[in-house]
GULO-192631 format. One record per residue (C-alpha): x, y, z. Coordinates in Angstrom, 3 decimals, padded with zeros to 6 digits. Example, Ala and Ser with C-alpha at 12.3 -4.5 7.8 and 13.67 -1.06 7.14 Angstrom:
! residues 2
+----------+----------+----------+
|       xx |       yy |       zz |
+----------+----------+----------+
|  012.300 | -004.500 |  007.800 |
|  013.670 | -001.060 |  007.140 |
+----------+----------+----------+
This chain:
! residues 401
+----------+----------+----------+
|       xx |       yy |       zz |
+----------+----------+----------+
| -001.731 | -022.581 |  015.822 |
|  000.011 | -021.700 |  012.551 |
| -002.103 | -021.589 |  009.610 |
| -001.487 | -021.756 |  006.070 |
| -003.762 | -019.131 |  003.764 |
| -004.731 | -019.708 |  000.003 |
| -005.883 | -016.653 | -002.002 |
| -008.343 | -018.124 | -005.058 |
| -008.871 | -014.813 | -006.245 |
| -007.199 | -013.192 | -009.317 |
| -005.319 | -010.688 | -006.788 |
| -003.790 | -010.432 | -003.326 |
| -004.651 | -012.864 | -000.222 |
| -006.850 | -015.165 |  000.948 |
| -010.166 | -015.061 |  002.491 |
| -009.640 | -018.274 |  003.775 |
| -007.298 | -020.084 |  005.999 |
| -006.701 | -023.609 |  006.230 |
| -004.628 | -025.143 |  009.273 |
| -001.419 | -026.633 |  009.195 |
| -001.351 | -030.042 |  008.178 |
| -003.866 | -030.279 |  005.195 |
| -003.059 | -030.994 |  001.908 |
| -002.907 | -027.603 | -000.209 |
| -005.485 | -027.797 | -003.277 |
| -005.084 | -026.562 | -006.737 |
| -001.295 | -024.708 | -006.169 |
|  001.436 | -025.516 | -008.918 |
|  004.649 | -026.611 | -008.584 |
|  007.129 | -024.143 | -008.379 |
|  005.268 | -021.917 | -006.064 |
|  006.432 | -018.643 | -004.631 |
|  005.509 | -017.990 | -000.768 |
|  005.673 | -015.287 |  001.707 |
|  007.052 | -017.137 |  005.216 |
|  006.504 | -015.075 |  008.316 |
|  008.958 | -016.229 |  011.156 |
|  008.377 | -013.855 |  013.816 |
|  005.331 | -012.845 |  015.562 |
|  006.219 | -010.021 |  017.312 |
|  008.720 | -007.253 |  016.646 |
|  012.097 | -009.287 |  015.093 |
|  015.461 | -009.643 |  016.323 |
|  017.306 | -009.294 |  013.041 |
|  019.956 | -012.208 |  014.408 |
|  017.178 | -014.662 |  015.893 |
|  015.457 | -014.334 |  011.956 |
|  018.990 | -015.165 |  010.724 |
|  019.312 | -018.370 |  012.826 |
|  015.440 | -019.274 |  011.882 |
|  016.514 | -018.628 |  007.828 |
|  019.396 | -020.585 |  008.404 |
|  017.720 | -023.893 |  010.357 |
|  015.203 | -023.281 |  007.813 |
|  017.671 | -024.102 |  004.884 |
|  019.393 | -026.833 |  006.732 |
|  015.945 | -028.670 |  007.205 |
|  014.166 | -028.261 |  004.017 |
|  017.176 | -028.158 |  001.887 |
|  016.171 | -024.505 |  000.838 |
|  018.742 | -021.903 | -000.709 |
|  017.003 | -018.250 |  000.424 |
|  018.549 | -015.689 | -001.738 |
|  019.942 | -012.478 | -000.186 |
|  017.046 | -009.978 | -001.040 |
|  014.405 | -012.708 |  000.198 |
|  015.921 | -012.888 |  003.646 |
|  013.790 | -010.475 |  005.293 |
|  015.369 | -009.767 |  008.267 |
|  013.433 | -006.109 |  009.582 |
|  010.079 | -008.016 |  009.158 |
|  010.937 | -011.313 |  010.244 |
|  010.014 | -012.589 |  006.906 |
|  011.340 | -014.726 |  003.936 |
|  010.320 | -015.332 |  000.419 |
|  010.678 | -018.416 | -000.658 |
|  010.427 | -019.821 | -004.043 |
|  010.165 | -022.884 | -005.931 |
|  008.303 | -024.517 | -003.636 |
|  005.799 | -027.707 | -004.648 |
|  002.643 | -028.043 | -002.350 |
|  004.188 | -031.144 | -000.822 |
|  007.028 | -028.375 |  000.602 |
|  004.698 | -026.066 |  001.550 |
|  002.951 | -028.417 |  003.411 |
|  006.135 | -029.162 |  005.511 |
|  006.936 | -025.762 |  005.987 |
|  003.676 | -024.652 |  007.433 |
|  003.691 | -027.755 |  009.988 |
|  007.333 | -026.578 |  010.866 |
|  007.468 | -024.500 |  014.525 |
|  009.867 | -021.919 |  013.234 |
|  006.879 | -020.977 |  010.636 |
|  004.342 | -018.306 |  012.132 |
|  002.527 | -017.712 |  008.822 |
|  002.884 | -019.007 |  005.774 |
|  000.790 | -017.788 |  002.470 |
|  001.147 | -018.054 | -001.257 |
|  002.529 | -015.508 | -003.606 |
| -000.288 | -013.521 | -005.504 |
| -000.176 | -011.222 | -008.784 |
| -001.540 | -007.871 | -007.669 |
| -002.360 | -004.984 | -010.738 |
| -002.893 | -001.490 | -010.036 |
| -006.052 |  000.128 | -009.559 |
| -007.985 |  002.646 | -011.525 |
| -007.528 |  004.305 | -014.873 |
| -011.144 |  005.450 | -015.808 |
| -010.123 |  009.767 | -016.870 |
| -009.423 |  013.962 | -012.130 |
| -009.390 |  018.050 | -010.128 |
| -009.010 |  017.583 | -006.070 |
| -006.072 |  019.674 | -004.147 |
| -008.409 |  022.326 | -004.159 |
| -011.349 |  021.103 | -003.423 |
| -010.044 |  019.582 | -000.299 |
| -008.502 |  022.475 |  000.892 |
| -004.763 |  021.856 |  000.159 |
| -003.541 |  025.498 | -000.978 |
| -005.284 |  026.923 |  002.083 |
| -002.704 |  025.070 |  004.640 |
| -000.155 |  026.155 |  006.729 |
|  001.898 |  022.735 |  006.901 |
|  003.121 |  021.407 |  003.603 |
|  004.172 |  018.417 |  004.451 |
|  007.971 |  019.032 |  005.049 |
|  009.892 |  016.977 |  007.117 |
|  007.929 |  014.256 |  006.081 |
|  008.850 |  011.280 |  003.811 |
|  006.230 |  009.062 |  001.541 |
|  006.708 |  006.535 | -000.331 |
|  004.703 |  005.320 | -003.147 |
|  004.374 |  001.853 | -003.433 |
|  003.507 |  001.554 | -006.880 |
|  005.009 |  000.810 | -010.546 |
|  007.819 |  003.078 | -009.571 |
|  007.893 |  007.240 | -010.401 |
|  009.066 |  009.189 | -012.893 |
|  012.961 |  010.430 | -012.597 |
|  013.719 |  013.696 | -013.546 |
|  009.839 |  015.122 | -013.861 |
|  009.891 |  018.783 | -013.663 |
|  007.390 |  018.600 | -011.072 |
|  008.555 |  016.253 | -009.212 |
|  012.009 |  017.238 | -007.912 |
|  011.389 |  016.095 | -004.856 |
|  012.078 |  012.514 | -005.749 |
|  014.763 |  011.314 | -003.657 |
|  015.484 |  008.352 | -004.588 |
|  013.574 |  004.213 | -004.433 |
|  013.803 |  000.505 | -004.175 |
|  012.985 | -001.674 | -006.934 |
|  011.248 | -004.882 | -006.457 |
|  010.230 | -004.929 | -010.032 |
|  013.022 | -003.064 | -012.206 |
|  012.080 | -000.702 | -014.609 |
|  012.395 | -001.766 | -018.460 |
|  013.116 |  000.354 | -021.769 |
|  014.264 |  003.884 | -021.344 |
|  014.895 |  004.129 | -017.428 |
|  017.398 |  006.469 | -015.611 |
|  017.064 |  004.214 | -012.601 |
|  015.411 |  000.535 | -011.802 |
|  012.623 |  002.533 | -009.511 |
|  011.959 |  004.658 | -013.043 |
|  008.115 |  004.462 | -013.867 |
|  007.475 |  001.726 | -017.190 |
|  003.653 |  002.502 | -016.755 |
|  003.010 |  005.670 | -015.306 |
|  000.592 |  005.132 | -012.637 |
|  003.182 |  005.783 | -009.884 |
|  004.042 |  008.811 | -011.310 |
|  000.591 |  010.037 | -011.466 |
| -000.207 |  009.048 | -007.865 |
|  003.196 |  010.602 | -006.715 |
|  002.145 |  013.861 | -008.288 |
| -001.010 |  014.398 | -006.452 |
|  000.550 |  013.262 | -003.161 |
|  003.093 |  016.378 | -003.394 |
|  003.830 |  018.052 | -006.778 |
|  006.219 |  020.783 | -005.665 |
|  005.252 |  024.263 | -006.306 |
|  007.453 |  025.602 | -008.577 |
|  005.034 |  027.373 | -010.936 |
|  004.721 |  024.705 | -013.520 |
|  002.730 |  021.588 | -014.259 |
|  000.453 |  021.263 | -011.022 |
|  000.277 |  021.478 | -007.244 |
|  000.056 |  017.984 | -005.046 |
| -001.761 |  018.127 | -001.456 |
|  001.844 |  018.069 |  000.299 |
|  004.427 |  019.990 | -002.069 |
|  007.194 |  019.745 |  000.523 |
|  007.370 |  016.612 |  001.304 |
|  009.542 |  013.851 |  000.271 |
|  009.068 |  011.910 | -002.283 |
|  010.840 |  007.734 | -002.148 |
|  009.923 |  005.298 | -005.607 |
|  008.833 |  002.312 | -004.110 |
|  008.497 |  000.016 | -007.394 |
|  006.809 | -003.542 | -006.734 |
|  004.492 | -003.670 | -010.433 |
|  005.588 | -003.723 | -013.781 |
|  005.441 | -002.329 | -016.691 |
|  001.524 | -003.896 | -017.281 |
|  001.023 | -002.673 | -013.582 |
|  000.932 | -006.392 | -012.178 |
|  003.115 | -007.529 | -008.995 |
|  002.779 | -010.233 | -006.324 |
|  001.933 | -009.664 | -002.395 |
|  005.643 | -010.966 | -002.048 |
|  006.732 | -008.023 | -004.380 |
|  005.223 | -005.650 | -001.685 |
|  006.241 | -007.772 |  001.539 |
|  009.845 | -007.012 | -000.138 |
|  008.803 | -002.857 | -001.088 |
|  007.592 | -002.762 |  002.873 |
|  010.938 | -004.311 |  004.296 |
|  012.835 | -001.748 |  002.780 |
|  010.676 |  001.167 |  003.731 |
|  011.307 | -000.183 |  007.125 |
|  014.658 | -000.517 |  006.650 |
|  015.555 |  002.352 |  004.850 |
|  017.183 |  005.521 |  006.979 |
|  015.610 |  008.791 |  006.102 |
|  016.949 |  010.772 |  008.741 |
|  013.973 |  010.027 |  011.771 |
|  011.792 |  011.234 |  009.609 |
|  007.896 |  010.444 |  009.932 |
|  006.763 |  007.903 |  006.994 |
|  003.458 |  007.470 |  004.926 |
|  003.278 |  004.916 |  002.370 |
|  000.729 |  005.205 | -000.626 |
| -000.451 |  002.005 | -002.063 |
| -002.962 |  002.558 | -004.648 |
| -003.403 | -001.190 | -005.381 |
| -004.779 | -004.811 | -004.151 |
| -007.054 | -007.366 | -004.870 |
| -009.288 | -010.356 | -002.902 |
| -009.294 | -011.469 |  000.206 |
| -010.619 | -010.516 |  003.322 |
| -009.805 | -009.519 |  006.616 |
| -008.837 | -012.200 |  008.731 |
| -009.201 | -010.286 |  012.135 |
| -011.861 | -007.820 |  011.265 |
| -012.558 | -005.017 |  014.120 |
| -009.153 | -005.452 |  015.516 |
| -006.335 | -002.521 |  015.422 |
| -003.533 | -003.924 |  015.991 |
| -004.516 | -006.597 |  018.518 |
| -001.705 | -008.264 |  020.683 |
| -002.257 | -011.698 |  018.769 |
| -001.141 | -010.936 |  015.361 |
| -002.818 | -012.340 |  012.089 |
| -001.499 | -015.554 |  010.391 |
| -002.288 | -014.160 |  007.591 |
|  001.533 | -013.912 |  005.798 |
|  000.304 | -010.727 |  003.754 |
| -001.793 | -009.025 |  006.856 |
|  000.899 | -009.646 |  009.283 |
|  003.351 | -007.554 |  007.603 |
|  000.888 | -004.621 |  007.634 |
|  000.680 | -004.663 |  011.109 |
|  003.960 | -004.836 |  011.353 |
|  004.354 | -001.596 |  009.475 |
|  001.914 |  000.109 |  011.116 |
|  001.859 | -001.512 |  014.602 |
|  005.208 | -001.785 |  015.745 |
|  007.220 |  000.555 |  012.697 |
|  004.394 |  003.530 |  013.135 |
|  004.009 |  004.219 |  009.420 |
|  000.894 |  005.589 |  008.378 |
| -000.417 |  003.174 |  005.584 |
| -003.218 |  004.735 |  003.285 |
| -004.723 |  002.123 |  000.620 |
| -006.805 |  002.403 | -002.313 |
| -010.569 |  001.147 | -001.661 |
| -010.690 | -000.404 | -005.433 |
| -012.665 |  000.096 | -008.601 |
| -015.278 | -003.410 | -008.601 |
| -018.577 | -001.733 | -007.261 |
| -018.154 | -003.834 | -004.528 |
| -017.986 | -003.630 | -000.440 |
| -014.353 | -002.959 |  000.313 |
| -014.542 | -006.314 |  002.687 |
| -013.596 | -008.245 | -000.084 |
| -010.246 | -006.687 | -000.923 |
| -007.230 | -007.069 |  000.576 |
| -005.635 | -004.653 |  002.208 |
| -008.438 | -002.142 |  001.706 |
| -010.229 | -004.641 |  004.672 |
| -007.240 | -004.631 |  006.770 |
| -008.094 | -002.387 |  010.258 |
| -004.582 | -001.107 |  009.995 |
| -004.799 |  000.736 |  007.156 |
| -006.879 |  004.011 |  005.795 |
| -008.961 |  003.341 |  002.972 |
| -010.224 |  005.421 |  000.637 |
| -013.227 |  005.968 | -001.699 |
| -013.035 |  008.069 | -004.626 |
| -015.743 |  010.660 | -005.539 |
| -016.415 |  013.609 | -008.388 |
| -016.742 |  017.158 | -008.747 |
| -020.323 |  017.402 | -008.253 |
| -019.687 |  015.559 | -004.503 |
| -020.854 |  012.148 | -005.457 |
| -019.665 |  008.563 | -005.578 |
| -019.116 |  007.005 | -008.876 |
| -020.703 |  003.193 | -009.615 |
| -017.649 |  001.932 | -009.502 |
| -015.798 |  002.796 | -006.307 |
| -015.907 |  000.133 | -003.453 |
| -018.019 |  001.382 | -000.485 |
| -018.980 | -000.199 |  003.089 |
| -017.389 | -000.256 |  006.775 |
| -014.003 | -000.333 |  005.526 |
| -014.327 |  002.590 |  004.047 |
| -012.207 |  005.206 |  006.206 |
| -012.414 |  008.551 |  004.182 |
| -013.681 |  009.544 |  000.432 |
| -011.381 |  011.591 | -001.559 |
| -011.700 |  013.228 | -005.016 |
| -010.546 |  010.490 | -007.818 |
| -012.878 |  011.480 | -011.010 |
| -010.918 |  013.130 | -013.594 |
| -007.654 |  014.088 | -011.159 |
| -004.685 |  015.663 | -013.479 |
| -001.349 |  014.770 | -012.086 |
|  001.971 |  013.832 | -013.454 |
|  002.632 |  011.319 | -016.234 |
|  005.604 |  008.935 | -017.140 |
|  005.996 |  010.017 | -020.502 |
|  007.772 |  012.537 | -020.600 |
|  009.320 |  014.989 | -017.585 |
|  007.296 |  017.397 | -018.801 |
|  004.064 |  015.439 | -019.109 |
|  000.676 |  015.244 | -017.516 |
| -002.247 |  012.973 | -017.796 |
| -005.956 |  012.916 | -016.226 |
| -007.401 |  009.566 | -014.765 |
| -010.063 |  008.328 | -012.647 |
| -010.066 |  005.576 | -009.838 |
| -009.670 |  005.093 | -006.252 |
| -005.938 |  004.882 | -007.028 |
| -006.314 |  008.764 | -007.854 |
| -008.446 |  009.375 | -004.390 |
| -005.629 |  007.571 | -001.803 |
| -002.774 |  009.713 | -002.953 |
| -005.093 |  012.656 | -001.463 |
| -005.196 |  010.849 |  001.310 |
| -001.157 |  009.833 |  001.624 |
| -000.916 |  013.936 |  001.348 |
| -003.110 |  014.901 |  003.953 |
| -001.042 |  012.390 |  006.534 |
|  001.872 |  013.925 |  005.564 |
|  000.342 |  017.062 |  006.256 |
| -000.559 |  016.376 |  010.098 |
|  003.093 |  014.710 |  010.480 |
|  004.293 |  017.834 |  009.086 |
|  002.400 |  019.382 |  012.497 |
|  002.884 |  016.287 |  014.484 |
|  006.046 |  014.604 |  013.917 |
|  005.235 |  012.281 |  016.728 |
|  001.993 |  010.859 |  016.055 |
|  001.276 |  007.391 |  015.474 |
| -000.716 |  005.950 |  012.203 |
| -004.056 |  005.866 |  014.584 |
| -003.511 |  009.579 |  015.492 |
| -002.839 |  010.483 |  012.220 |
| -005.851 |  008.744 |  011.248 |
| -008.298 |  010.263 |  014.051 |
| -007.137 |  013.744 |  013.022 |
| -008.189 |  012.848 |  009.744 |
| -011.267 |  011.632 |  010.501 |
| -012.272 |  014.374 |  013.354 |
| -011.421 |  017.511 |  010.209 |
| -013.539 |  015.832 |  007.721 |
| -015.976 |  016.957 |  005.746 |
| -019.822 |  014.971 |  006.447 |
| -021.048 |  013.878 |  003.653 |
| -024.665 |  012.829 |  005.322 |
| -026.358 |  015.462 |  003.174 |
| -024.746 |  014.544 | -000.297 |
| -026.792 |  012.947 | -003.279 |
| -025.524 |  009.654 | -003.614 |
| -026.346 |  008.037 | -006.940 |
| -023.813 |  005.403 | -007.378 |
| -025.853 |  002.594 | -006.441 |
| -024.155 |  001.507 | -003.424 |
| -024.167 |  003.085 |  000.221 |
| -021.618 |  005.371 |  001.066 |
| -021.156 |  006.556 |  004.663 |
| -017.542 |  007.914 |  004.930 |
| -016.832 |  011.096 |  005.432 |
| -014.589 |  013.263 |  002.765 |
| -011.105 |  013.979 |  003.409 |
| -011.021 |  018.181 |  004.341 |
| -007.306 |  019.652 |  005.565 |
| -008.483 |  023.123 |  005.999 |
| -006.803 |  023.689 |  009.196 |
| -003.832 |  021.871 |  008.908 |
+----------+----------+----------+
């Protein structure tokens, strides 16, 4: 049965799901919505001749870059609840959920490649390509030469050398731990030979829409980088919950718009996702896509091996990661440098790391990649925890790799 999902939250998706036929509540006119047409893995030309019956019996006009085709997805836009209504009820409609403003996590004031091993490594994480989902990345950074280009869902503004160019810096601090190049400048990310792909779905403010991401995902999916293995960094969400918790990638796929595509991704595309936890103090369950099965979340501790207050905790939880006072790269310059705090700082450890094993194993899937993770952590059983909440993950160790 299709179902149509409302997010009430300030961020993401919905916790909720209501089925196809009732009367949306509380939605505007003029709404944005993510349409999922295809269950399974799409046939670019059956997606086509959905979009296009779709048009002819809702009177729709579906732009260009909101025809989804490698995800079997549209946006759609304008719509009044009275439309969304009709859409949900139609058969060609597998999931259908509102658009949602999503912000970047963290900036609280960071230190982690080597505590978590990084310089100690063999692999470096060449070969491998991630992309970093995020308010875009610096161009031209002297420690980041290894940017190879992006996709902008949300175009840079003011003094950009390209529409994936970072108007907030945030991207371009996460993209610096993932794999500042060593060049003898600046500082060292966890996978310095790895490829680096601008991936820019929030603005300026750091603000963006699940539909903004659907659209960043379709082109990671779509985009040809040569075979090579990808990991995508997205140090962001918001609320909602996981509609199919426990489930990895079951055979029936969430109708959940937002959740779909991440299986997608990760299910049937074999990226390695790796999401930030978030910064409320609050069980992970509650944020969207830290919940999500698929993914591998991350908690962000300090120096002194402890949890702050405000990083999420519970189940979740895959892996903790350093995120207190992390130095990385910085927007403002391409020679500058910044230090923040937040589980947005911890996941890019993370995002390294995976690129690290693909460096090894080219062929392994996201749940390999995330059981070799997992099997080479550190325990943190015997850690003080003070931050209030309980904390059971293990940290994120590459020694080895």
């Amino acid at each position: 049965m299709k179902k149509l999902a409302f997010a009430l939250g300030l961020l993401v998706l919905a916790a909720c799901q209501q089925q196809a036929g009732l009367t949306p509540q509380g939605l505007p006119g003029g709404g944005t919505y993510i349409a999922v047409l295809e269950p399974g893995l799409p046939s670019p030309a059956r997606v086509a001749e959905k979009i296009a019956a779709l048009e002819r019996a809702h009177g729709l006009s579906i732009g260009a870059e909101d025809r989804l085709e490698a995800l079997g997805a549209v946006i759609l836009r304008g719509l009044s609840p009275v439309q969304a209504e009709r859409l949900a009820k139609d058969p060609r409609v597998y999931a259908l959920s509102p658009d949602q403003e999503v912000r970047a996590y963290g900036q609280t004031v960071p230190w982690g490649v080597e505590r978590i091993g990084a310089p100690t490594t063999t692999a470096k994480g060449a070969g491998v390509s991630v992309y970093v989902v995020d308010t875009g990345v610096k161009v031209g950074h002297e420690d980041l030469t290894n940017l190879m280009g992006g996709y902008a869902v949300v175009k840079c503004r003011g003094k950009c050398k390209a529409a994936y160019d970072d108007d907030n810096g945030h991207g371009t601090h996460v993209a610096g731990t993932v794999a500042a190049v060593n060049n003898a400048v600046g500082v060292l990310g966890v996978a310095p030979a790895a490829e680096i792909w601008a991936v820019k779905v929030l603005s300026g403010s750091g603000s963006g829409s699940t539909s903004g991401i659907v659209q960043g995902l379709n082109w990671v999916i779509a985009h040809n980088n040569g075979g090579k293995p990808k990991v995508v960094n997205m140090s962001l969400g918001g609320s909602g919950t996981d509609d199919q918790d426990g489930l990895y990638c079951p055979s029936t796929r969430s109708t959940n718009a937002f959740h779909n595509v991440i299986q997608k991704a990760v299910c049937d595309y074999k990226i390695t996702v790796v999401v930030a936890a978030g910064n409320e103090g609050d069980d992970a369950k509650n944020h969207t896509p830290a919940a999500y099965d698929e993914v591998i979340t991350v908690s962000a501790t300090n120096s002194q091996d402890d949890w702050p207050s405000w990083s999420n905790y519970g189940p979740d939880v895959d892996l903790a990661a350093p995120g207190v006072s992390i130095l990385s790269t910085w927007n403002a310059s391409t020679q500058s440098y910044n230090t923040l705090s937040g589980t947005s700082m911890a996941t890019p450890h993370v995002a390294g790391a995976a690129a690290l094993v693909l460096s090894r194993y080219p062929a392994y899937t996201p749940a390999q990649v995330k059981q070799a993770l997992l099997q080479n952590a550190e325990s943190t059983a015997g850690w003080t925890n003070t931050s209030g909440h309980p904390h059971l993950e293990p940290f994120l160790n590459v020694r080895g790799f």
